[in-house]
MIDOPA-664903 format. One record per residue (C-alpha): residue number from 0; residue in one letter; y negated, z, x negated. Coordinates in nm, 2 decimals. Each point is the difference from the previous one (the first is absolute). Example, Ala and Ser with C-alpha at 12.3 -4.5 7.8 and 13.67 -1.06 7.14 Angstrom:
% residues 2
 kemar guke  north     up   east
     0    a   0.45   0.78  -1.23
     1    s  -0.34  -0.07  -0.14
% end
This chain:
% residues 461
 kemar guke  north     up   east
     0    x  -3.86   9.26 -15.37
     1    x  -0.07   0.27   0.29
     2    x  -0.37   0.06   0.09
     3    x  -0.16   0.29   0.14
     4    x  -0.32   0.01   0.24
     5    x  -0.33   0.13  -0.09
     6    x  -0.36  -0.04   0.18
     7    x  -0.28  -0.14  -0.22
     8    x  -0.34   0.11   0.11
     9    x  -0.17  -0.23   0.17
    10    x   0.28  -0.25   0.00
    11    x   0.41  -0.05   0.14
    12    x   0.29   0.21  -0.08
    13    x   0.09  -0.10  -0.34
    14    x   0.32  -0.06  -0.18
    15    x   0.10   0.17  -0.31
    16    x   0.31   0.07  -0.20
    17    x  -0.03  -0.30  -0.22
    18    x  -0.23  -0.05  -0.33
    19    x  -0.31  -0.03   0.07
    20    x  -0.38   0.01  -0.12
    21    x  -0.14   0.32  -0.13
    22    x  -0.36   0.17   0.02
    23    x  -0.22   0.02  -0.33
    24    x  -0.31   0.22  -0.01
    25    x  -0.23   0.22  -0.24
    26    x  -0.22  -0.08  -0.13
    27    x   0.06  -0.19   0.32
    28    x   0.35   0.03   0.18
    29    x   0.16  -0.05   0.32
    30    x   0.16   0.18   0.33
    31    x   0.35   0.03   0.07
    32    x   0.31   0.04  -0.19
    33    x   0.17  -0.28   0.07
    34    x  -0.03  -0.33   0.20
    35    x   0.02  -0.01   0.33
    36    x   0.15  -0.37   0.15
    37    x  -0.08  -0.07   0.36
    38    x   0.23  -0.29   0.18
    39    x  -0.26  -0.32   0.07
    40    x   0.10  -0.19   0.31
    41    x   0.06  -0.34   0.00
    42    x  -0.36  -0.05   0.09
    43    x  -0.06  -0.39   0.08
    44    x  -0.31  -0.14  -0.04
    45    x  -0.19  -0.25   0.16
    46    x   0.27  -0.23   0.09
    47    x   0.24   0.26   0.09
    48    x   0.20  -0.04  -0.31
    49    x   0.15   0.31  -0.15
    50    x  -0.13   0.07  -0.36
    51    x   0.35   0.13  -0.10
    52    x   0.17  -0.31   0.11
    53    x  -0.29  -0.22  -0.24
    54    x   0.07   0.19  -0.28
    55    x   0.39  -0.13   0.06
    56    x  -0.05  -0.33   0.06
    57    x  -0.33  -0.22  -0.19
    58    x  -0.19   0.33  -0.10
    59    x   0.32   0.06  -0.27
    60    x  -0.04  -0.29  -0.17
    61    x  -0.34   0.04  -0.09
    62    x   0.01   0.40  -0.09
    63    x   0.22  -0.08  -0.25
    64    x  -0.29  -0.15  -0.22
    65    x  -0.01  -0.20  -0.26
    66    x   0.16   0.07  -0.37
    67    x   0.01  -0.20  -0.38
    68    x   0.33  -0.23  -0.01
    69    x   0.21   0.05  -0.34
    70    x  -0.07  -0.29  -0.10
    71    x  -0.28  -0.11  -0.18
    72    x  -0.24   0.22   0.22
    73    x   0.02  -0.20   0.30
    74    x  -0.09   0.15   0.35
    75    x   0.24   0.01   0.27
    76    x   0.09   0.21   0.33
    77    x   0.22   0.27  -0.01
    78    x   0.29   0.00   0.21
    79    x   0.02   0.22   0.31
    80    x   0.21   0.29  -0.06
    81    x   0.23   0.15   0.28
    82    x  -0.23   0.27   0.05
    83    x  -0.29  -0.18   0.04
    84    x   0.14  -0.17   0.36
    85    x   0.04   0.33   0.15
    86    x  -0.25   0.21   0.18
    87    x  -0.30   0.16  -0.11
    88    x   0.09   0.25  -0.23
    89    x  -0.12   0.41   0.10
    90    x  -0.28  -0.05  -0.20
    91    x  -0.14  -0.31   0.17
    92    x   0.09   0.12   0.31
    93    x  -0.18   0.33   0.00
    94    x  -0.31   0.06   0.21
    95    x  -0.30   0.20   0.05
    96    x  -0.15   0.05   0.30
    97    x  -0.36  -0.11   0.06
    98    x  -0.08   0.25   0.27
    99    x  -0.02   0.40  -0.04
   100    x  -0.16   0.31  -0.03
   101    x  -0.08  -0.06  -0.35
   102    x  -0.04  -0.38  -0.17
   103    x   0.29  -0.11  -0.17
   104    x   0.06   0.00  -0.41
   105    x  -0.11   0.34   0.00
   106    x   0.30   0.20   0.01
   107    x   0.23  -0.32   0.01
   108    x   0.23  -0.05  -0.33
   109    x  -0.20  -0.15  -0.30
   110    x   0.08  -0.36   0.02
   111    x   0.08  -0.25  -0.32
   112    x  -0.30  -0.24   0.03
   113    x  -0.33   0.15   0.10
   114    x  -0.42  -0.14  -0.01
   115    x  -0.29   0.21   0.06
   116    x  -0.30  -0.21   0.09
   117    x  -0.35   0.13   0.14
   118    x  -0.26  -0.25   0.16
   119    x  -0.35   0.03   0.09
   120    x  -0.15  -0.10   0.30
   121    x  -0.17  -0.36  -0.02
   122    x  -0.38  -0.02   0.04
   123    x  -0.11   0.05   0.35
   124    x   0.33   0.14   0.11
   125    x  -0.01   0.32   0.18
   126    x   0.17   0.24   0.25
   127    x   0.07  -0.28   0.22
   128    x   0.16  -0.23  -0.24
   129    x   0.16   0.30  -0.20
   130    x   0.18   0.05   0.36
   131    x   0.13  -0.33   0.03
   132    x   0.10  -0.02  -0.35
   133    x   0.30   0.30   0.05
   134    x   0.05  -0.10   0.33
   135    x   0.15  -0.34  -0.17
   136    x   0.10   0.17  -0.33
   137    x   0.19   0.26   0.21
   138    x   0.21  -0.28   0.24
   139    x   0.09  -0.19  -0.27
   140    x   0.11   0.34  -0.20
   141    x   0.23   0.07   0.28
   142    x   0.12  -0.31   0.03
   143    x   0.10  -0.01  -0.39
   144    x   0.13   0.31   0.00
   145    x   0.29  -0.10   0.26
   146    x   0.08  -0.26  -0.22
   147    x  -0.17  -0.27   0.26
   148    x  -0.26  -0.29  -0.10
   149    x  -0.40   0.07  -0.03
   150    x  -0.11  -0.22   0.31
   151    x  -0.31   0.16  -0.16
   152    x  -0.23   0.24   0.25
   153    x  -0.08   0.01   0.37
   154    x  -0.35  -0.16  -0.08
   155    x   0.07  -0.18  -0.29
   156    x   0.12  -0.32  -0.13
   157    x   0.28   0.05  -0.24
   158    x   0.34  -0.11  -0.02
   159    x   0.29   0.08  -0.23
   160    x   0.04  -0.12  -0.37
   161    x   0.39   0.02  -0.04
   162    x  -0.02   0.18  -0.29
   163    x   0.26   0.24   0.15
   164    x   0.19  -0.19   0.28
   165    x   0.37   0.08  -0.13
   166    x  -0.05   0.36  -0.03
   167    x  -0.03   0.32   0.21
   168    x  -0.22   0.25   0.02
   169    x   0.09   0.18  -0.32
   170    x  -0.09   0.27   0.08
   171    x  -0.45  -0.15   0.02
   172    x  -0.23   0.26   0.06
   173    x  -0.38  -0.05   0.00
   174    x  -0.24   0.27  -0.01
   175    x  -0.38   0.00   0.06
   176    x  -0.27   0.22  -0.05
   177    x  -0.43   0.04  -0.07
   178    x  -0.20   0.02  -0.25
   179    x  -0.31   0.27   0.01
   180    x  -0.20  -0.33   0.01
   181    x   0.13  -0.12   0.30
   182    x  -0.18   0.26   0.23
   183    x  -0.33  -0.17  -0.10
   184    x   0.09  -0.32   0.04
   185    x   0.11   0.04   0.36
   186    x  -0.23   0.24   0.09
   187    x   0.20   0.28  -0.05
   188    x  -0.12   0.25  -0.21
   189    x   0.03   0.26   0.27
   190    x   0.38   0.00  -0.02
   191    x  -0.02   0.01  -0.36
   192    x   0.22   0.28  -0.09
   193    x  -0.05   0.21  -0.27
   194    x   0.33  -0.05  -0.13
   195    x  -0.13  -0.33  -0.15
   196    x  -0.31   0.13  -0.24
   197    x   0.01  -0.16  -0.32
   198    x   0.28   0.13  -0.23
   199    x  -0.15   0.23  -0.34
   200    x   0.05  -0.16  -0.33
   201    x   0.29   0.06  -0.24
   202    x  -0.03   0.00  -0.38
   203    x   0.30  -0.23   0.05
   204    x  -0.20  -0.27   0.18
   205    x  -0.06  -0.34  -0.11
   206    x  -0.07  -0.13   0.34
   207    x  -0.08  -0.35   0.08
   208    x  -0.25  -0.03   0.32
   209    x   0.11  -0.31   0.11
   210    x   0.36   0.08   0.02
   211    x  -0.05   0.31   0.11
   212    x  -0.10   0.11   0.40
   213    x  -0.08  -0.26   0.28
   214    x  -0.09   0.02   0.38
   215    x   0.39  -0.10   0.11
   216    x   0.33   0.10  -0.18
   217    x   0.38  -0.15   0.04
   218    x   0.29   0.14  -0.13
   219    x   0.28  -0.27  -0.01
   220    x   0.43   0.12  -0.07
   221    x   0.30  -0.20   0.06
   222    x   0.33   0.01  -0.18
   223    x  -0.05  -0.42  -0.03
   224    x  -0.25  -0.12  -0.22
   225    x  -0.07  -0.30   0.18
   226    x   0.00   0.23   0.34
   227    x  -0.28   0.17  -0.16
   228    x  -0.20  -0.27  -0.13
   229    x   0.04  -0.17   0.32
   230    x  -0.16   0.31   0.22
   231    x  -0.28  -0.05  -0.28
   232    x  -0.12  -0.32   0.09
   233    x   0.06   0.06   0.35
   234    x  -0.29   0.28   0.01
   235    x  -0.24  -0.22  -0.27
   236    x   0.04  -0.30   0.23
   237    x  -0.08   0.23   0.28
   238    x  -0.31   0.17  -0.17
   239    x  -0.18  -0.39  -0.06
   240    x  -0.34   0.02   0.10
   241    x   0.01   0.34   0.11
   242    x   0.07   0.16  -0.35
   243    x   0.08  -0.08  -0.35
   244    x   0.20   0.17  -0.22
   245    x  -0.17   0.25  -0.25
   246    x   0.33   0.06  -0.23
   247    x   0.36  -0.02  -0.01
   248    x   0.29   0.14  -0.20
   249    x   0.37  -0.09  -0.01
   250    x   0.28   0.26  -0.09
   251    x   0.39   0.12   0.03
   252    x   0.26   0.22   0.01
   253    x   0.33  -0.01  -0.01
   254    x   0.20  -0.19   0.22
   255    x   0.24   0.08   0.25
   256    x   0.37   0.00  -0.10
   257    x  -0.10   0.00  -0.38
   258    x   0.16   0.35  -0.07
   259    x   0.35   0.14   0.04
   260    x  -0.12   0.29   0.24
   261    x  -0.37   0.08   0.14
   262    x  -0.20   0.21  -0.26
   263    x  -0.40   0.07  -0.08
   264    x  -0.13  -0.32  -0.23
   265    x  -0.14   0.02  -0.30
   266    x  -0.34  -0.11  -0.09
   267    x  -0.12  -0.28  -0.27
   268    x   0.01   0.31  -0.23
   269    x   0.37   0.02   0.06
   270    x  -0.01   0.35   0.11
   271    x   0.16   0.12   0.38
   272    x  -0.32   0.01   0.18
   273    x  -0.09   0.15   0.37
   274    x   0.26   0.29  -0.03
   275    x  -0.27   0.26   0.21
   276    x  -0.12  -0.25   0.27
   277    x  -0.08   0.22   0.31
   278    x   0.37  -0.17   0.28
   279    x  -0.09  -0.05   0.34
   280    x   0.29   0.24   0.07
   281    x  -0.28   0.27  -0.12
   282    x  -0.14   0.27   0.24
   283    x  -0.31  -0.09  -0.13
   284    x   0.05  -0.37  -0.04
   285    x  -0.28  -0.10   0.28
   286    x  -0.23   0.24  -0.08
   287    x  -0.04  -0.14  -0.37
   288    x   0.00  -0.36   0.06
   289    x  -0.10  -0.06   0.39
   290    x  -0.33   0.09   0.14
   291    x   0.02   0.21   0.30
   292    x  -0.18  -0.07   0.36
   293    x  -0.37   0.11   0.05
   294    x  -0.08  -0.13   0.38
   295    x  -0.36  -0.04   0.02
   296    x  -0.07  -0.02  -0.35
   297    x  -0.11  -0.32  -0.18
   298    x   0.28  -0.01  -0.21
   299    x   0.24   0.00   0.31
   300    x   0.07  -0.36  -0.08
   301    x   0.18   0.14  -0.33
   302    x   0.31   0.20   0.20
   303    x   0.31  -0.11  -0.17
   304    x  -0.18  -0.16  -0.28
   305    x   0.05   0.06  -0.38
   306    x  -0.29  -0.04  -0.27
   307    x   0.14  -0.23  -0.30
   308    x  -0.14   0.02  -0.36
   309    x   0.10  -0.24  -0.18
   310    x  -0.04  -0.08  -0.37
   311    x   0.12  -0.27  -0.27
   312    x   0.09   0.23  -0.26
   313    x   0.07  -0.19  -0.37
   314    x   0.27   0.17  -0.20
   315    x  -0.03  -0.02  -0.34
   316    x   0.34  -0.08  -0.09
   317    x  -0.02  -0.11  -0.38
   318    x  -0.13   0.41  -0.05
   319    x   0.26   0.12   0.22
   320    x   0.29  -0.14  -0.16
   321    x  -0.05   0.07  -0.34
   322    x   0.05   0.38   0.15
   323    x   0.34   0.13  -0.11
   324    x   0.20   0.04   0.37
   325    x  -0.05   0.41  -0.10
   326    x  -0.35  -0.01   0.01
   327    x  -0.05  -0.24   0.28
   328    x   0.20   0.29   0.19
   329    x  -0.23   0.25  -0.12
   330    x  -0.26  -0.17   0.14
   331    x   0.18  -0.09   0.36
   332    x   0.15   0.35   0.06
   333    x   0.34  -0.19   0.06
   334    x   0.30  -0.13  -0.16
   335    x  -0.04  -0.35  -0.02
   336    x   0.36  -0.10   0.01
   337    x   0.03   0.17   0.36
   338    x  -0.36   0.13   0.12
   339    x   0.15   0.37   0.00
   340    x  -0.30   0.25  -0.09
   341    x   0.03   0.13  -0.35
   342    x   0.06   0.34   0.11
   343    x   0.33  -0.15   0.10
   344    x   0.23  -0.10   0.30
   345    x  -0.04  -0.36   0.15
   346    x  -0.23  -0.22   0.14
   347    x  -0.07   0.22   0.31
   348    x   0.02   0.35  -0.15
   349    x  -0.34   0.21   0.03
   350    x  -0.19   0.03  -0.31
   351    x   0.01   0.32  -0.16
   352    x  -0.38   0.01  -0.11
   353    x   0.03   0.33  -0.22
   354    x   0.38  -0.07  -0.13
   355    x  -0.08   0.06  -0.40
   356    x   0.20  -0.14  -0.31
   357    x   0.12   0.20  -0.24
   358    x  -0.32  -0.06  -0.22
   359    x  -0.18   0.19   0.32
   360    x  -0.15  -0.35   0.07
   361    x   0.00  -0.18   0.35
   362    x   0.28  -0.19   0.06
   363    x  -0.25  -0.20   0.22
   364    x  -0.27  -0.03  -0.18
   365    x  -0.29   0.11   0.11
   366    x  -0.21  -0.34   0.00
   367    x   0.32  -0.19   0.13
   368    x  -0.05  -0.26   0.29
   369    x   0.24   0.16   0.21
   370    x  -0.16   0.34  -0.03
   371    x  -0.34  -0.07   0.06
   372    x   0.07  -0.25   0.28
   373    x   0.26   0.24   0.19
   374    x  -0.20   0.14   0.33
   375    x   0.11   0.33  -0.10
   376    x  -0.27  -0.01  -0.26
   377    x  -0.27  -0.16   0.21
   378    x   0.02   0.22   0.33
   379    x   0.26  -0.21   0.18
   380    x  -0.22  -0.36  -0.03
   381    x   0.25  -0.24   0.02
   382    x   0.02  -0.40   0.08
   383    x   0.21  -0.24   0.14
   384    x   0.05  -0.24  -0.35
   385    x   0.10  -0.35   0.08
   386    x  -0.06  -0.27  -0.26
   387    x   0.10  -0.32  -0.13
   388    x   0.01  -0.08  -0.41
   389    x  -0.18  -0.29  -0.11
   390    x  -0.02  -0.24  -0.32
   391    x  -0.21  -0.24  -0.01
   392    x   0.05  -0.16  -0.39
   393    x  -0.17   0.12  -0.27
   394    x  -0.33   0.14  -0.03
   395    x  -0.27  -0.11  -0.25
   396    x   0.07   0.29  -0.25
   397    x   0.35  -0.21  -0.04
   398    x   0.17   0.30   0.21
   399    x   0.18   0.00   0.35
   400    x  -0.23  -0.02   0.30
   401    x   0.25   0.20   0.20
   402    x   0.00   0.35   0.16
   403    x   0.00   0.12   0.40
   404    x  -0.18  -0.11   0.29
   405    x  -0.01   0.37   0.12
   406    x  -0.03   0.07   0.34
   407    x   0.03   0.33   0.19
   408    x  -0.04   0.13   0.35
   409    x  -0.13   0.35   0.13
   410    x  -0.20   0.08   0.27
   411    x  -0.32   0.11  -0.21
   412    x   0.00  -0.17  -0.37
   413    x  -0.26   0.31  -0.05
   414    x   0.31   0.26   0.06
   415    x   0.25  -0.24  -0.20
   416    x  -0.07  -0.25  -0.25
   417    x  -0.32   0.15  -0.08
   418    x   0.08   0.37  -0.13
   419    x   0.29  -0.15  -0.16
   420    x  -0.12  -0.28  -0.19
   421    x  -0.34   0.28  -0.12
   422    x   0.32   0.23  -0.15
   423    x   0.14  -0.31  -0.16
   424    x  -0.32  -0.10  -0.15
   425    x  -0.06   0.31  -0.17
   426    x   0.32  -0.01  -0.21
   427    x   0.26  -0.16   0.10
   428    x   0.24  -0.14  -0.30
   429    x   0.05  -0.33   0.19
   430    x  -0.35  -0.10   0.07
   431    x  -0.03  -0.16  -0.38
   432    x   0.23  -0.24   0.09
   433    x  -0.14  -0.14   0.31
   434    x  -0.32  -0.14   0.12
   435    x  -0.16  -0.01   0.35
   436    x  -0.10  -0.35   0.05
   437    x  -0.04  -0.07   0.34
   438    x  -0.09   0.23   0.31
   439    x  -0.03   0.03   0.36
   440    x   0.03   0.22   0.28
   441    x   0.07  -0.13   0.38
   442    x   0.01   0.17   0.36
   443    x   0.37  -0.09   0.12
   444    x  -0.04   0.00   0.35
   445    x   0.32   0.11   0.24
   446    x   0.23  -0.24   0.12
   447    x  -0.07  -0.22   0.27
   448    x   0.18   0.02   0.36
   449    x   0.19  -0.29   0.16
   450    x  -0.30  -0.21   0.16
   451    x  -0.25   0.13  -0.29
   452    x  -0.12  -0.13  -0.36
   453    x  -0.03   0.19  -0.28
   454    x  -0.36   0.22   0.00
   455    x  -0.08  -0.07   0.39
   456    x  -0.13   0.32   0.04
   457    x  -0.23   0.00  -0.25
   458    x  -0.08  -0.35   0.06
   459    x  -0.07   0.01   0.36
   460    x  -0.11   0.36   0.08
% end
């Protein structure tokens, strides 16, 4: 199949023309239209060996896993398929790049496998230690990311597990940011920015403190799941003695290659979900989600940063699907068999907000998610929406524990997520249906330059 050549932010020129992942979003939702593949070297590792050529040779053998025998429910290995002895497939092979204006998994193509785990700092550690801590967590992102080892950090110990030896990079990013109560714990407070006062309460809330905030934040994609688990214990290995993990959560998306063409996801709710995600192809694009320079300001540290709110947001499924597929469109705005606004067209056609019925009604209804969350009816607020979908069994009240790890960018949450979320909270018609469990919001600092770790100017100025 021919492929054409596009440039992810903050990453290589990418592949396309072949199925690929797609981008969920609101409540939460994702950039991008479609995937975007970037061609992974054959990047060797520590003993010069090329990771494509492992995957070929004894890495194939044991990715095939293990499956149930027909008879009698014994065990056995599968056989290698054809396949499996060739070279790592586009999605293994795609990387992200480590270095850049702006930190990667931002603007990068919502991965299949993602964690989002924040950390406190460890009794006694401060500034100094905070420093040392992304100066390791940084090398050995880097050094993931290109589909290479974790030799673990220029002054740490560390070495690497194997978890992931036979794959690339698949397409790893790892994103790291602060918590408001980092700035006191490293003596800080008077680069504090504003941007990260505490967030006002929802009626929708149901938060849990002690999954919610924390001094440091990761975000963790790949497309592998093992790739992402790996990159996981590579940055809590890291983090021993220095800082200890405050709370983690695990969630998904669609994988790569899983749909005839590229197309938005749905949601656990079943419904086409991140249609009116602000594209980086937008005049405004940076404006909304970046945060400009301000040389001499304290906050200078923050140029090319992003401010992340993230929340674990329970969907009440059991309620929702005893809604007949009519009323649960109602309630969207959309058609749920192709995300195309009620007031008709397809997925990408502008809403008609005043387009009446012939009972004189609103098409859209006027308490619709998709109305109330449009920025044309909150003064242009808008946010980047980039989550992953969780389950995590079932709850005590014998329902699913499942819903969205939410997570969206801008470059003030008080000029996006805020405003928005207050005019969902007053009436939207979705907002039965979910619960705000969990909630945090992080300073995303800009990427870091070759020779730099991730928040050095903050860290060292």
């Amino acid at each position: 199949m021919s492929k054409t050549k596009k440039q992810i932010p903050g990453g290589k020129t990418a592949a396309t023309g072949s199925p690929g992942s797609a981008t969920p979003g609101s409540p939460g939702g994702s950039p991008g239209d479609s995937p975007g593949d970037s061609p992974g070297g054959d990047s060797a590792g520590a003993t010069g060996v090329s990771r494509r050529r492992l995957l070929g040779t004894a890495g194939a053998a044991g990715a095939t896993g293990l499956v149930l025998g027909a008879g009698g429910g014994a065990a056995g290995y599968a056989a290698t398929r054809p396949e499996e002895t060739a070279a790592l497939t586009t999605v293994g092979a795609t990387e992200a790049m480590f270095h850049g204006k702006h930190q990667p998994g931002i603007t990068t193509p919502l991965q299949a496998r993602g964690h989002l785990v924040a950390f406190d700092l460890a009794a006694g550690a401060g500034r100094k230690e905070a420093a040392a801590l992304l100066r390791r967590w940084s090398a050995v992102a880097k050094e993931l990311m290109a589909g290479r080892p974790a030799a673990g950090g220029p002054d740490g110990p560390g070495h690497d597990t194997g978890i992931a030896l036979d794959a690339g990079p698949s397409s790893l990013t790892v994103t790291f940011g602060f918590g408001r109560t980092f700035f006191a714990r490293t003596g800080l407070t008077a680069r504090l920015p504003a941007a990260l006062d505490p967030l006002p309460a929802f009626s929708a809330d149901a938060l849990d403190a002690e999954r919610s905030n924390g001094d440091l934040w990761a975000q963790i994609g790949a497309d592998d799941a093992l790739v992402a688990f790996h990159a996981l214990r590579a940055l809590q290995k890291e983090a021993a003695g220095t800082a200890r993990v405050r709370w983690q959560m695990n969630g998904f998306n669609r994988t790569p290659g899983a749909t005839a063409r590229p197309m938005t996801a749905r949601n656990l709710m079943g419904q086409i979900d991140g249609t009116g995600n602000p594209k980086p192809a937008d005049e405004d694009f940076d404006r909304r989600v970046f945060v400009p320079a301000s040389p001499g300001k304290p906050q200078e540290w923050m140029e090319g940063g992003s401010y992340a709110v993230v929340r674990r947001i329970r969907m009440l499924l059991d309620d929702w699907e005893k809604l007949p597929v009519e009323r649960q469109e109602r309630v969207i705005g959309r058609r749920k068999a192709d995300g195309a606004p009620l007031s008709g067209g397809t997925e990408t056609t502008e809403m008609d907000l005043d387009k009446a019925g012939p009972d004189g009604r609103l098409v859209i209804p006027d308490n619709a998610h998709a109305r109330i969350s449009s920025p044309e009816k909150n003064g242009g607020a808008a946010m980047l929406r980039r989550p992953f979908s969780y389950h995590d069994g079932i709850a005590e009240d014998g329902t699913p524990d499942a819903g969205l790890l939410f997570v969206c960018w801008q470059a003030d949450p008080f000029r996006g997520f805020v405003p928005v979320q207050r005019k969902l909270d007053r009436g939207d018609a979705l907002s039965p249906f979910l619960r705000h469990e969990a909630s945090g919001v992080f300073a995303v600092p800009g990427g870091a330059a070759e020779g730099e770790y991730v928040g050095q100017r903050l860290l060292e100025s």
